[in-house]
MOPAC internal coordinates of N, CA, C and O (Angstrom, degrees):
PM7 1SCF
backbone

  N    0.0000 0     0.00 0     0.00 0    0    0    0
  C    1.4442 1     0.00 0     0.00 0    1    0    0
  C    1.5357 1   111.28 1     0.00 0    2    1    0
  O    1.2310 1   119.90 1   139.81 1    3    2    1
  N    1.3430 1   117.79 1   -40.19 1    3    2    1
  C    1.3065 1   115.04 1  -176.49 1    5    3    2
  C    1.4216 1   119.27 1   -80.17 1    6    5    3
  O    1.2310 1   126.67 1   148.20 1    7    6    5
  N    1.5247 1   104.78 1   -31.80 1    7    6    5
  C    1.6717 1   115.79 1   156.15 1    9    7    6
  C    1.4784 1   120.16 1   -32.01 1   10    9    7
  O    1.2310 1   128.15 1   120.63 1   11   10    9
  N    1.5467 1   101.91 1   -59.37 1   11   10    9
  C    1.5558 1   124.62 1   179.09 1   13   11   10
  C    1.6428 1   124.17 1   -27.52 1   14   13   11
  O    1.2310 1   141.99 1   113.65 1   15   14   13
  N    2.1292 1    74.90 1   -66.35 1   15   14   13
  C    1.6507 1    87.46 1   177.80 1   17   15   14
  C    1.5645 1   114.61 1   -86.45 1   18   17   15
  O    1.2310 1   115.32 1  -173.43 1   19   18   17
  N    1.8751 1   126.49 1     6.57 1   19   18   17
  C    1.4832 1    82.54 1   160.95 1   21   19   18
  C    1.4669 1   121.89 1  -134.38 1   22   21   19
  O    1.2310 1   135.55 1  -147.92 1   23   22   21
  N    1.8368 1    87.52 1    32.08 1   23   22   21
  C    1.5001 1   100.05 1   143.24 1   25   23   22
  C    1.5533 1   119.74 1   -75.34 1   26   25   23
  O    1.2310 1   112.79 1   148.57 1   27   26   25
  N    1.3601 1   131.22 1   -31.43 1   27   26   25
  C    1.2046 1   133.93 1  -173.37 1   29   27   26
  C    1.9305 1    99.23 1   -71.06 1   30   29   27
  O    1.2310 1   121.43 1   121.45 1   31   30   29
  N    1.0629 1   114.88 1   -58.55 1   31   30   29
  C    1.5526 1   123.43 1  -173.83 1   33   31   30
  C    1.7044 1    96.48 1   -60.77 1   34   33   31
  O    1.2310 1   110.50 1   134.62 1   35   34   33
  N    1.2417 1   135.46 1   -45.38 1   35   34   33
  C    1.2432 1   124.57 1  -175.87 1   37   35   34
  C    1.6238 1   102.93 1   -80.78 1   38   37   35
  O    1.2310 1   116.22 1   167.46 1   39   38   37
  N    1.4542 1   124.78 1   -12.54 1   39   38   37
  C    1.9984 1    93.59 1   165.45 1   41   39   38
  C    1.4679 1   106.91 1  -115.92 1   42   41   39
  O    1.2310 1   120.59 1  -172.46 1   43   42   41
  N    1.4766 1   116.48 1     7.54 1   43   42   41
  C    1.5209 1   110.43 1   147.21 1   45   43   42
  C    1.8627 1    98.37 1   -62.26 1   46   45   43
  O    1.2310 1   111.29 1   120.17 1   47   46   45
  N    1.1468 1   134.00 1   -59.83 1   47   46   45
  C    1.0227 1   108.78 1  -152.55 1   49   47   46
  C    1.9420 1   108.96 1   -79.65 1   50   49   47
  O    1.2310 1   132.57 1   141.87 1   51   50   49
  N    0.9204 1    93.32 1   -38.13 1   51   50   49
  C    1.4132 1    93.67 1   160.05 1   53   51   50
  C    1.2902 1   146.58 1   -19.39 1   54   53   51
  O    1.2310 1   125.38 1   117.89 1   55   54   53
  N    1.8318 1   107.27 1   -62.11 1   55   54   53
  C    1.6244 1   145.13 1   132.30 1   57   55   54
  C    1.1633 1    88.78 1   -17.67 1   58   57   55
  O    1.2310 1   111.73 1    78.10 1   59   58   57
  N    1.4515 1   133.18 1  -101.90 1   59   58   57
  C    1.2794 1   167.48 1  -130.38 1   61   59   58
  C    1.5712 1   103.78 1   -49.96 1   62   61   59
  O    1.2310 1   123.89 1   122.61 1   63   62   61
  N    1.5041 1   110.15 1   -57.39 1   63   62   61
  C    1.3636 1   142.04 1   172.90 1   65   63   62
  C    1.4856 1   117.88 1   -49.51 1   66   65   63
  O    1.2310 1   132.16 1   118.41 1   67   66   65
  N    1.4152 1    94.13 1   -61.59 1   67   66   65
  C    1.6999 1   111.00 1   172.82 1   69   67   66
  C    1.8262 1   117.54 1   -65.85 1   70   69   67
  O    1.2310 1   115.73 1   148.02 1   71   70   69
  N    1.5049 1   125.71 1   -31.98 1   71   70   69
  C    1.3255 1   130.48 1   157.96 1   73   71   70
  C    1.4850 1   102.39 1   -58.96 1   74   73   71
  O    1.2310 1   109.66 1   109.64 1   75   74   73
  N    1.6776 1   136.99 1   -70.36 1   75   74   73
  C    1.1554 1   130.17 1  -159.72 1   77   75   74
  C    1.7048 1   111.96 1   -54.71 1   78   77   75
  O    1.2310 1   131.15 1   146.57 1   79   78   77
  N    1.3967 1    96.08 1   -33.43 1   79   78   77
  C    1.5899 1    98.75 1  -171.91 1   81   79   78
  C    1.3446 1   101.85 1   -63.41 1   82   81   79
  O    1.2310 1   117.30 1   119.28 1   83   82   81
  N    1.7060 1   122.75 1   -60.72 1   83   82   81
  C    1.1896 1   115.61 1   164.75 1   85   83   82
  C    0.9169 1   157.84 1   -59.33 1   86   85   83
  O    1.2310 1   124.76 1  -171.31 1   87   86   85
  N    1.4962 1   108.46 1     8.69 1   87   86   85
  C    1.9881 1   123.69 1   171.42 1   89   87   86
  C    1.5826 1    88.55 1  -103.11 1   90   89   87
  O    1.2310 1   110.60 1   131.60 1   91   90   89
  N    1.5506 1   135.27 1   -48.40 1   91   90   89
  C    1.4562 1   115.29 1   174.21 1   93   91   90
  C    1.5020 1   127.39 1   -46.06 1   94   93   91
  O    1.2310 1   129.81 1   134.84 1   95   94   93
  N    1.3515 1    98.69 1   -45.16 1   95   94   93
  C    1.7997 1   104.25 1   171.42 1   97   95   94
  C    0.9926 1   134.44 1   -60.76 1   98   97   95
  O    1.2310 1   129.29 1   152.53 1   99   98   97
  N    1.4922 1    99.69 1   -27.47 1   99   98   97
  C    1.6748 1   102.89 1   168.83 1  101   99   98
  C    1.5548 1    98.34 1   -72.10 1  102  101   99
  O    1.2310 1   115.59 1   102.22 1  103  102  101
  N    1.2707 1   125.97 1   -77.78 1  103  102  101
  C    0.9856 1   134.22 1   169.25 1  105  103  102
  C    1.6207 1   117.64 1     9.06 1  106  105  103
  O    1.2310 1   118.22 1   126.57 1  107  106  105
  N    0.8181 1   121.00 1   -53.43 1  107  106  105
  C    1.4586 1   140.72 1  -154.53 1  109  107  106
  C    2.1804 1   106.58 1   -95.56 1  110  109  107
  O    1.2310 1   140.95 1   125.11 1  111  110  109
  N    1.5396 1    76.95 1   -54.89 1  111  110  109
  C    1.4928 1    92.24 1   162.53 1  113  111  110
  C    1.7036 1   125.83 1   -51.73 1  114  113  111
  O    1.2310 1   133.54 1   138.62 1  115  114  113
  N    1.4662 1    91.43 1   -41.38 1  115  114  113
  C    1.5420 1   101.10 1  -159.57 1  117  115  114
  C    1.9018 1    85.96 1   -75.56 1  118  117  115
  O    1.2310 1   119.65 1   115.31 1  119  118  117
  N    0.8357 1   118.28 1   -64.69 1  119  118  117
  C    1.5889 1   116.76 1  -177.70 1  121  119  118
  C    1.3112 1   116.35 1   -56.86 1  122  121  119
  O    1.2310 1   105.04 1   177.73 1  123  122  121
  N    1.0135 1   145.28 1    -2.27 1  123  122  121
  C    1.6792 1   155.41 1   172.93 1  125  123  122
  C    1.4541 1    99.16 1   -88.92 1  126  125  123
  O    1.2310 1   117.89 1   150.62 1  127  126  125
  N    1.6913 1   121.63 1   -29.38 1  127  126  125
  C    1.1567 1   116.01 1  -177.90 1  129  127  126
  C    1.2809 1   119.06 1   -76.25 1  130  129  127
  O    1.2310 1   126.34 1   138.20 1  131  130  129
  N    1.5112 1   105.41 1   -41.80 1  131  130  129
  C    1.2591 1   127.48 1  -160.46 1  133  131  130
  C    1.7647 1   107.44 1   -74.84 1  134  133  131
  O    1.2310 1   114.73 1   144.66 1  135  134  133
  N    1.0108 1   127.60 1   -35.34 1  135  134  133
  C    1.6846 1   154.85 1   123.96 1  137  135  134
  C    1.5500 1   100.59 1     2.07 1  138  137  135
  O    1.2310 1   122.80 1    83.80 1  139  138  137
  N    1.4177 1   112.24 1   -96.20 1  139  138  137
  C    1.3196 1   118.40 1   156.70 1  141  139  138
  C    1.3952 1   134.65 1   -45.23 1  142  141  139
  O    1.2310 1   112.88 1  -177.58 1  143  142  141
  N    1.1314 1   131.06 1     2.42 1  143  142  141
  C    1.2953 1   130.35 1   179.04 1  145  143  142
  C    1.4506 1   108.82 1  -104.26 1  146  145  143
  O    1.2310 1   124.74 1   140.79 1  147  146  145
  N    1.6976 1   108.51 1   -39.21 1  147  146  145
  C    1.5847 1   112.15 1   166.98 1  149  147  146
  C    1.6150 1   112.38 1   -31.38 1  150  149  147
  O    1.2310 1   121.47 1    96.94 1  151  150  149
  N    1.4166 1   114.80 1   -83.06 1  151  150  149
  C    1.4817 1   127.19 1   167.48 1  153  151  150
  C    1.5431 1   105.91 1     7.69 1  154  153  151
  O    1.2310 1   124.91 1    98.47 1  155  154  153
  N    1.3424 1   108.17 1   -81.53 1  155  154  153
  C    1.1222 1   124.20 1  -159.47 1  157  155  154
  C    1.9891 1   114.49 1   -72.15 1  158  157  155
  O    1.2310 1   128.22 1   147.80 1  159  158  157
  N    1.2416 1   101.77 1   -32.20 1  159  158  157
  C    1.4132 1   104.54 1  -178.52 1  161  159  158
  C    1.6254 1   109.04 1   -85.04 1  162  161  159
  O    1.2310 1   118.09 1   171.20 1  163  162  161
  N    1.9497 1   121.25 1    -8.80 1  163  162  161
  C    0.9853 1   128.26 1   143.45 1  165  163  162
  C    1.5167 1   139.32 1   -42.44 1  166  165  163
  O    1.2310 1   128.61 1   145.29 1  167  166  165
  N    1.5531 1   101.01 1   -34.71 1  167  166  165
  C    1.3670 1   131.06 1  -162.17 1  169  167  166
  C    1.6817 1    90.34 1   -87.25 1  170  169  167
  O    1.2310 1   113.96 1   117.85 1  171  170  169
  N    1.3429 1   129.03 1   -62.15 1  171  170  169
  C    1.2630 1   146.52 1  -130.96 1  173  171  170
  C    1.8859 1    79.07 1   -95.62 1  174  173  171
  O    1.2310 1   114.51 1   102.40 1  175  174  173
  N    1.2478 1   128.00 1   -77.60 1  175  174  173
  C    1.2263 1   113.59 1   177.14 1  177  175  174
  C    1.8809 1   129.25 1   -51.99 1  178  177  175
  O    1.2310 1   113.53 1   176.83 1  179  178  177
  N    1.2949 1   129.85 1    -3.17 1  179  178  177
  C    1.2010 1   154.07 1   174.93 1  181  179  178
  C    1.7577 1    84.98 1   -72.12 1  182  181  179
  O    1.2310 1   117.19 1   108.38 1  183  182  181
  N    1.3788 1   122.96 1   -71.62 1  183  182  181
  C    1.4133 1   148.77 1  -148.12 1  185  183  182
  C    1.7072 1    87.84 1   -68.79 1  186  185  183
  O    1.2310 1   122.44 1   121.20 1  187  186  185
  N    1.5409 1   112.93 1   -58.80 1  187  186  185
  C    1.2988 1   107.52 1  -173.05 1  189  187  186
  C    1.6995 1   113.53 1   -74.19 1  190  189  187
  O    1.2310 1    99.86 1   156.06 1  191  190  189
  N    1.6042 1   154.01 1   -23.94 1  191  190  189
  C    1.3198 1   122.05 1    88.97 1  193  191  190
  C    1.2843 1   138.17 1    75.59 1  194  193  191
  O    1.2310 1   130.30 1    60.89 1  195  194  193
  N    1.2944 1    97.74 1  -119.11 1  195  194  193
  C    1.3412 1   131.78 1   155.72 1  197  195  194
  C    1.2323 1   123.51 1   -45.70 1  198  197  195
  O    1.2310 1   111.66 1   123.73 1  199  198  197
  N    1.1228 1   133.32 1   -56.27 1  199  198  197
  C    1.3975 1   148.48 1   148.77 1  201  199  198
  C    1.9077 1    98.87 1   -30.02 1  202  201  199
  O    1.2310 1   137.71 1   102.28 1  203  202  201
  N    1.2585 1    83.28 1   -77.72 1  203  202  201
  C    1.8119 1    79.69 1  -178.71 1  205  203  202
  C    1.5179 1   121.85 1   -30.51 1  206  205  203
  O    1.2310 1   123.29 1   117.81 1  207  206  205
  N    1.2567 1   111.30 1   -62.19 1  207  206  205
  C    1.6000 1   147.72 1   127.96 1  209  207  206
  C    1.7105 1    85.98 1    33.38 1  210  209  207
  O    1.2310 1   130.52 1    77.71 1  211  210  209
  N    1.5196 1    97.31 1  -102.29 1  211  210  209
  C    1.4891 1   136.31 1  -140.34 1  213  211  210
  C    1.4244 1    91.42 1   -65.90 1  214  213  211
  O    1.2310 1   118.65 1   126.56 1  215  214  213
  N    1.2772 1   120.18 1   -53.44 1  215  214  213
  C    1.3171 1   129.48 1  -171.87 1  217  215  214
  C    1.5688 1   132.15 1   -68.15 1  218  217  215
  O    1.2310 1   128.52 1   166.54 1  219  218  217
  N    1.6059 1   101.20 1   -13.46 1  219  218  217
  C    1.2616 1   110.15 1   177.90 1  221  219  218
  C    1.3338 1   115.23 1  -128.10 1  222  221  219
  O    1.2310 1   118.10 1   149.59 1  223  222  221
  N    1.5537 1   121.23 1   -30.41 1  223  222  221
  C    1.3251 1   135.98 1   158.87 1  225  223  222
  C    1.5111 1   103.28 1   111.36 1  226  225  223
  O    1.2310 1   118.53 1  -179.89 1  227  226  225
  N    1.4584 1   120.41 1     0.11 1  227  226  225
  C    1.4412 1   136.47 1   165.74 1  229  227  226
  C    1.2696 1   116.96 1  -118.91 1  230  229  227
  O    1.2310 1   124.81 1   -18.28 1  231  230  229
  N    1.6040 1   108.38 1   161.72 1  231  230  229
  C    1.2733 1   110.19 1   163.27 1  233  231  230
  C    1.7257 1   119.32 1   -69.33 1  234  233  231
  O    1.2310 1   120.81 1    14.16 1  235  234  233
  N    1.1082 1   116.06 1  -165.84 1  235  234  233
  C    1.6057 1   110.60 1   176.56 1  237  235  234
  C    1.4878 1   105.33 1  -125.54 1  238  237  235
  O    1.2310 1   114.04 1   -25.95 1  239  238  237
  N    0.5967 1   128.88 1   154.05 1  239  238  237
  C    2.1343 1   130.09 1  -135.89 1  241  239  238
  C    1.9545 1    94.79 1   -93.68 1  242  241  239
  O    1.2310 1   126.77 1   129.34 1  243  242  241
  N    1.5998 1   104.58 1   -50.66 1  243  242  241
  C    1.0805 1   133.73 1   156.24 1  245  243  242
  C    1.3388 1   146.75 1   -63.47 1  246  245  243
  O    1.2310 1   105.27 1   -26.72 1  247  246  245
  N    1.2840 1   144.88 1   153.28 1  247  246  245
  C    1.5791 1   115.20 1   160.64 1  249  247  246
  C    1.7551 1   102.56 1   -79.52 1  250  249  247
  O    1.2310 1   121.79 1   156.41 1  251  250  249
  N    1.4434 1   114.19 1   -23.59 1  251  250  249
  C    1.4430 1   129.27 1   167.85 1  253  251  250
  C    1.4185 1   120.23 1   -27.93 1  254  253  251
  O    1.2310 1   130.26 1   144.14 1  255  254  253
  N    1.6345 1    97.82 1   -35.86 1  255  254  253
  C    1.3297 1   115.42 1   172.85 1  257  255  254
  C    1.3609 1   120.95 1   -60.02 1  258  257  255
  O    1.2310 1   110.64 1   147.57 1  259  258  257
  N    1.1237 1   135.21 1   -32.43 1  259  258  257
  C    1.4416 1   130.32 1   152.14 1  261  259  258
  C    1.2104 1   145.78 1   -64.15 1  262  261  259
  O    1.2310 1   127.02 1   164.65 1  263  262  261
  N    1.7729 1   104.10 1   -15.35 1  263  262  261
  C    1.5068 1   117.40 1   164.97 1  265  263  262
  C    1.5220 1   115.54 1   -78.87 1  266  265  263
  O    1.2310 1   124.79 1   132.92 1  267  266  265
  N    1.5239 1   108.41 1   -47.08 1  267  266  265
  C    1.6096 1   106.75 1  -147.64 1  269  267  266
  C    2.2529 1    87.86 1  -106.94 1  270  269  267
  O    1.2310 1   129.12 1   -29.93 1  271  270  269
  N    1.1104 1   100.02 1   150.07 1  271  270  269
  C    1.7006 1    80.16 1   144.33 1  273  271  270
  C    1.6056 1   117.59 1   -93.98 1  274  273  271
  O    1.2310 1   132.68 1   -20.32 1  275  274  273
  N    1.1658 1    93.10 1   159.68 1  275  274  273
  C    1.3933 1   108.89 1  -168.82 1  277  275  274
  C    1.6029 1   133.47 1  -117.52 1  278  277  275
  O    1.2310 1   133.60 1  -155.78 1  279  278  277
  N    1.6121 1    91.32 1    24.22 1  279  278  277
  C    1.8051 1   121.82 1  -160.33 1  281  279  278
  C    1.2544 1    99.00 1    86.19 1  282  281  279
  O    1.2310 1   102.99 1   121.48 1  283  282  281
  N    1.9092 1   148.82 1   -58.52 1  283  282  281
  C    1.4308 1   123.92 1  -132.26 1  285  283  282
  C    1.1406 1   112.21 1   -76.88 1  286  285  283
  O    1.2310 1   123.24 1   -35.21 1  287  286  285
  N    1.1374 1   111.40 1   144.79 1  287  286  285
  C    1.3926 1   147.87 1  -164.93 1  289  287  286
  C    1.6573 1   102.09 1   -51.55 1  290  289  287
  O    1.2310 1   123.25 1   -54.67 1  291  290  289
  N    1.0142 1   111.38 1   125.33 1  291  290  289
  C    2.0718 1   117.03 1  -175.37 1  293  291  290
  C    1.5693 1   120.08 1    87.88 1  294  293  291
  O    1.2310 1   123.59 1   171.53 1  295  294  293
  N    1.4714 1   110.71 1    -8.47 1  295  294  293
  C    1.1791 1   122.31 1  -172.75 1  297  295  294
  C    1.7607 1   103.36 1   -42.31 1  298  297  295
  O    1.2310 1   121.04 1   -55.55 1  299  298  297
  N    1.3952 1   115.62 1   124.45 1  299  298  297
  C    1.4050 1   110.70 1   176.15 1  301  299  298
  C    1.2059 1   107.92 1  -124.76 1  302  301  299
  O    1.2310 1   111.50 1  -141.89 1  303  302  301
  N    1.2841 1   133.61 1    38.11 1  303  302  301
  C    1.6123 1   117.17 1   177.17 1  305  303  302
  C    1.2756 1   119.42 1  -113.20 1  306  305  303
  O    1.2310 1   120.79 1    34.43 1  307  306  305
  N    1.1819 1   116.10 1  -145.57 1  307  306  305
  C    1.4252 1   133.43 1    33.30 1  309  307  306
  C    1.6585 1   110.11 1   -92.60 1  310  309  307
  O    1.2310 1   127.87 1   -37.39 1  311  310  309
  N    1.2387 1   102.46 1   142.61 1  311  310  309
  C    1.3941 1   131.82 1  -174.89 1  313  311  310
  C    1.6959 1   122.55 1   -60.21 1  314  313  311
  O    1.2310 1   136.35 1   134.25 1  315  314  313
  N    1.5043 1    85.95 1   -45.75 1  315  314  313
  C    1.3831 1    93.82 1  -157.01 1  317  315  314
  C    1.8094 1    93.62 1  -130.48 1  318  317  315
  O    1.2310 1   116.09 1     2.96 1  319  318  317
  N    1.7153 1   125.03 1  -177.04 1  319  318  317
  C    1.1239 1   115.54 1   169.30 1  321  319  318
  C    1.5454 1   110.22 1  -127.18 1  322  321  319
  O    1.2310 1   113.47 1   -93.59 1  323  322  321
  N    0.9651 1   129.96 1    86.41 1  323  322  321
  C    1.7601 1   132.63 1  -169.66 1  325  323  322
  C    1.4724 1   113.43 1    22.73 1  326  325  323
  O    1.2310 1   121.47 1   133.65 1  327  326  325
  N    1.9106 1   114.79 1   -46.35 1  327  326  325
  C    1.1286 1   105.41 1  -164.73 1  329  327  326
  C    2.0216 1   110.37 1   -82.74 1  330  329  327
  O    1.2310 1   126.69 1   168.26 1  331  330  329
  N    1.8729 1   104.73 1   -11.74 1  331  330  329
  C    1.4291 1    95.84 1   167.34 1  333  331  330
  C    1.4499 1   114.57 1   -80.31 1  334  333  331
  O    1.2310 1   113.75 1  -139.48 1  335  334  333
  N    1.1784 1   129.42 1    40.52 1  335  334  333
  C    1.5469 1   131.95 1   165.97 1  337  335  334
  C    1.5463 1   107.04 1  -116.13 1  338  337  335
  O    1.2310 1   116.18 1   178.24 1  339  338  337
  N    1.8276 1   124.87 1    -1.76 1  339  338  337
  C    0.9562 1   119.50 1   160.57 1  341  339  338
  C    0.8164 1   135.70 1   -83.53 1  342  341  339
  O    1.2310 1    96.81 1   -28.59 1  343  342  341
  N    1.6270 1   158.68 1   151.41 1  343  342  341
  C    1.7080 1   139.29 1   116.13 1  345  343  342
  C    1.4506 1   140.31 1   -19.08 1  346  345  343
  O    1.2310 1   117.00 1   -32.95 1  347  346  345
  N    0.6355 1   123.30 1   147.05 1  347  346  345
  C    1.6841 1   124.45 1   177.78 1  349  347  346
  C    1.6410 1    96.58 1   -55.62 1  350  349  347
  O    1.2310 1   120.81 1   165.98 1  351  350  349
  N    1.1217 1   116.06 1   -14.02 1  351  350  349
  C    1.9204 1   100.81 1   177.02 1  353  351  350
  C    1.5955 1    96.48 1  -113.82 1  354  353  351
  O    1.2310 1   107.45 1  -146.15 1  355  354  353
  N    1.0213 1   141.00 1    33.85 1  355  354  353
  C    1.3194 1   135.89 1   166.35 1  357  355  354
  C    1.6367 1   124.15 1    91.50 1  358  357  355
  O    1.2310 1   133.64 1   165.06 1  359  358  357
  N    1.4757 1    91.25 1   -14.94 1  359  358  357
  C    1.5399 1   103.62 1  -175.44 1  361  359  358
  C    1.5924 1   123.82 1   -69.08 1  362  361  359
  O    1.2310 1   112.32 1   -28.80 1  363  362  361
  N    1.7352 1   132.10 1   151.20 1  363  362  361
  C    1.0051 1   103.24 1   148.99 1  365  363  362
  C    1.4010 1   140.80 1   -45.01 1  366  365  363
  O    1.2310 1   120.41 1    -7.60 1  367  366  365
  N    1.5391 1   116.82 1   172.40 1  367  366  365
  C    1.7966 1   115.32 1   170.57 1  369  367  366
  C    1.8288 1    78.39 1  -102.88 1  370  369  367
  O    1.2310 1   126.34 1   -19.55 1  371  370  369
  N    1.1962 1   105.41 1   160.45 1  371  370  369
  C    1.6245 1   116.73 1   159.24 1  373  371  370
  C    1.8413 1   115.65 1   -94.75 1  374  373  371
  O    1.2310 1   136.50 1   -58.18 1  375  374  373
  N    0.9697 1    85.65 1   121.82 1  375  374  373
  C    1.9844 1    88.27 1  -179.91 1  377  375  374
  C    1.7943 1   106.04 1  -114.81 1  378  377  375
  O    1.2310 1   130.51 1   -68.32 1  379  378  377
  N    1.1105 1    97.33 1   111.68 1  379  378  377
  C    1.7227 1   104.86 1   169.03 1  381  379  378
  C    1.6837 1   109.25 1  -121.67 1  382  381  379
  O    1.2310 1   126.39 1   -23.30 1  383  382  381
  N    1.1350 1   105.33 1   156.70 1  383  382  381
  C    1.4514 1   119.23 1  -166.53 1  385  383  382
  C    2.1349 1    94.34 1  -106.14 1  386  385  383
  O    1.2310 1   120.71 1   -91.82 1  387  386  385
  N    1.0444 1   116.25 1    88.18 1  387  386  385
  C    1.6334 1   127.83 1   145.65 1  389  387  386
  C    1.3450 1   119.27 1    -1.12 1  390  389  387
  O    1.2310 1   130.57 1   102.81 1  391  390  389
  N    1.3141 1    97.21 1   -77.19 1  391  390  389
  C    1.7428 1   119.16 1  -161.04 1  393  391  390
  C    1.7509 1   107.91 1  -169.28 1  394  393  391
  O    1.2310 1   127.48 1   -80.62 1  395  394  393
  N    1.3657 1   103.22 1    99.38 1  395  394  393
  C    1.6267 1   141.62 1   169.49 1  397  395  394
  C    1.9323 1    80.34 1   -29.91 1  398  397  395
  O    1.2310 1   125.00 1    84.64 1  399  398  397
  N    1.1824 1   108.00 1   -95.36 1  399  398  397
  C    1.6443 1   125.02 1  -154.31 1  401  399  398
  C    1.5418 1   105.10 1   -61.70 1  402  401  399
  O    1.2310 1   112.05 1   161.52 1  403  402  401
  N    1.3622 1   132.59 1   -18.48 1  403  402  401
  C    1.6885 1   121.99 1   152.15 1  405  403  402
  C    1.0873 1   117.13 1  -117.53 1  406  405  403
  O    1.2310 1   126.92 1  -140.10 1  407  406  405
  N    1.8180 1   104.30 1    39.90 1  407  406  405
  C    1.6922 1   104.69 1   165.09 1  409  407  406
  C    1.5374 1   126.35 1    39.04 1  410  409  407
  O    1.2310 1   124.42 1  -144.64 1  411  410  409
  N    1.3656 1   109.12 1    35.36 1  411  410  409
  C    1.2864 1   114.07 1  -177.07 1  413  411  410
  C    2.1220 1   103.73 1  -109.03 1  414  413  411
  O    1.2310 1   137.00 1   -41.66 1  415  414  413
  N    1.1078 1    84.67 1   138.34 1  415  414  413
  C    1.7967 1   106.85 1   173.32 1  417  415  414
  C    1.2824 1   118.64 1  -137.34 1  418  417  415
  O    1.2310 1   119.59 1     4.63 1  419  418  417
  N    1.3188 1   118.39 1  -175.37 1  419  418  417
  C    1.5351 1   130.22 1  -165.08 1  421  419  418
  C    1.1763 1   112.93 1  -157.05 1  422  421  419
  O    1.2310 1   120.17 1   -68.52 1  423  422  421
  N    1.1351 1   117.28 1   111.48 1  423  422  421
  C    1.6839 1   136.79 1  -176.96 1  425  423  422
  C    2.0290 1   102.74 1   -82.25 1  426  425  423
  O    1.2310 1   116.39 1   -48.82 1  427  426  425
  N    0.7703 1   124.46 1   131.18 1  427  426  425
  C    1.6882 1   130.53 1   177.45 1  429  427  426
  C    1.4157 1   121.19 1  -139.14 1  430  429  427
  O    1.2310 1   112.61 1   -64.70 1  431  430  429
  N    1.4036 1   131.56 1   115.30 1  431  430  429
  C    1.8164 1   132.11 1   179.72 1  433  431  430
  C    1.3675 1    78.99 1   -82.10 1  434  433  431
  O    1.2310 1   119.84 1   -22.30 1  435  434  433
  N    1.4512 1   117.91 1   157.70 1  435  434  433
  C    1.6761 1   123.31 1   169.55 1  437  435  434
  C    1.4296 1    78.53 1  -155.99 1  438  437  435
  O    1.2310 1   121.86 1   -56.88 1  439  438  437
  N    1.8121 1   114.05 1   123.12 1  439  438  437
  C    1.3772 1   131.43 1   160.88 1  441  439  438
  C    1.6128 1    96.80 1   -70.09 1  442  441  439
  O    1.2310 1   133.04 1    -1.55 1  443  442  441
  N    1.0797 1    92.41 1   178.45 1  443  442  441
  C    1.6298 1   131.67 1  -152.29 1  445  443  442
  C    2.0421 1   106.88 1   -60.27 1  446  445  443
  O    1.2310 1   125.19 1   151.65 1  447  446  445
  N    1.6536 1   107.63 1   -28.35 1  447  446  445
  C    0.9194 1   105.36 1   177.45 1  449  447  446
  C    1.5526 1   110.42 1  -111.72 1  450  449  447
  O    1.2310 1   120.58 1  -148.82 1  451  450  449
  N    1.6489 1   116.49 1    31.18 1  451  450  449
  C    1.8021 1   123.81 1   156.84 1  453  451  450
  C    1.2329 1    90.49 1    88.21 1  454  453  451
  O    1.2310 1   104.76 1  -168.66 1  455  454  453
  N    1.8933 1   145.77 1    11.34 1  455  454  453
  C    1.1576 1   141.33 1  -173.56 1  457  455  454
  C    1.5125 1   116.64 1   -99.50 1  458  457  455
  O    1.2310 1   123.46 1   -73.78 1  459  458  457
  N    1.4731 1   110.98 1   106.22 1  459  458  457
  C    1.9081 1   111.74 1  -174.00 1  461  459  458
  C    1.1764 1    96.93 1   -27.78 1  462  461  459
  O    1.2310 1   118.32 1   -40.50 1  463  462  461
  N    1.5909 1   120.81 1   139.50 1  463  462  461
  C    1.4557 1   131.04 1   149.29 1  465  463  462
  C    1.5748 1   127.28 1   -92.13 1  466  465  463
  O    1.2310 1   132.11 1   140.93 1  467  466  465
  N    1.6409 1    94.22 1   -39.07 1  467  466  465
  C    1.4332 1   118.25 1   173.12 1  469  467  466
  C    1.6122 1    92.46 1  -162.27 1  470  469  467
  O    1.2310 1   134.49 1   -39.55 1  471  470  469
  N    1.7448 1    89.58 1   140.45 1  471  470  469
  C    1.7258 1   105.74 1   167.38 1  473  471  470
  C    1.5769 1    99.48 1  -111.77 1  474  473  471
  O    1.2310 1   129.41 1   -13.48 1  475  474  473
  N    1.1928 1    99.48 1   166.52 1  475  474  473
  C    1.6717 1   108.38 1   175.78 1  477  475  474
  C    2.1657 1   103.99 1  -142.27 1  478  477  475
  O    1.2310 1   116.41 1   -71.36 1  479  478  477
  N    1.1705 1   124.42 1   108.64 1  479  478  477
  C    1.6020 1   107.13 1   174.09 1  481  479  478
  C    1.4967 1   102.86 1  -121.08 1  482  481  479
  O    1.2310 1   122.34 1   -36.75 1  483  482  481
  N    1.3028 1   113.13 1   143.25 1  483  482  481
  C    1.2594 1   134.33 1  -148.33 1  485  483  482
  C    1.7870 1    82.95 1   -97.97 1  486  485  483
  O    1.2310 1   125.64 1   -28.09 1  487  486  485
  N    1.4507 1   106.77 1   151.91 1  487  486  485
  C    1.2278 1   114.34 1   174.15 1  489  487  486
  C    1.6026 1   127.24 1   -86.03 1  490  489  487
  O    1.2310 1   105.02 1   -27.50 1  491  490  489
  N    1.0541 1   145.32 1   152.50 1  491  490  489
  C    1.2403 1   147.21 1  -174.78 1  493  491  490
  C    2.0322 1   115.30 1   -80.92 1  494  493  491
  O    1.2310 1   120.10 1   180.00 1  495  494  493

């Protein structure tokens, strides 16, 4: 009888063990992804940009600038779709313009406490 119960109490805890492990791992996983996904949605908004870029012969003052037009002259979009101005955590990206005359800018993720996660600067 006592066997019984602490086989039962040792794969309750067991169970128990094996769920926690597997909501941390995801856990861990899920943000390692999201990490890696910045990179790339850096790349893809750089590209959209550029586009802006080509089509107007300026940068766009804004990242706003890819949603709305904004009067300038050639404007062909929209560029971008509201949700590629986010992060994988919901946040804006920060877009600043470098240098007006070699069309250079800087793409930036900044977590929650204003700290670069990833920068991205576009070449001249």
């Amino acid at each position: 009888m006592k066997r019984a119960k602490l086989f039962w109490t040792l794969g309750i805890f067991v169970t128990a063990l094996a769920i926690f492990s597997g909501y941390v791992l995801y856990r861990v996983m899920n943000s390692e992804s999201r990490y890696d996904r910045v990179e790339g949605e850096l790349v893809a908004l750089t590209m959209k940009i550029n586009a802006y870029r080509l089509d107007t012969g300026i940068l766009p003052k804004t990242s706003q600038g890819l949603l709305l037009d904004d009067g300038v002259p050639n404007w062909n979009g929209p560029y971008a779709k509201s949700r590629d101005l986010l992060d994988p955590w919901g946040r804006a990206y920060h877009y600043e313009v470098v240098d007006l005359t070699k069309h250079q800018f800087r793409l930036l993720d900044l977590d929650a406490q204003g700290t670069v996660v990833k920068s991205m600067t576009s070449e001249p």
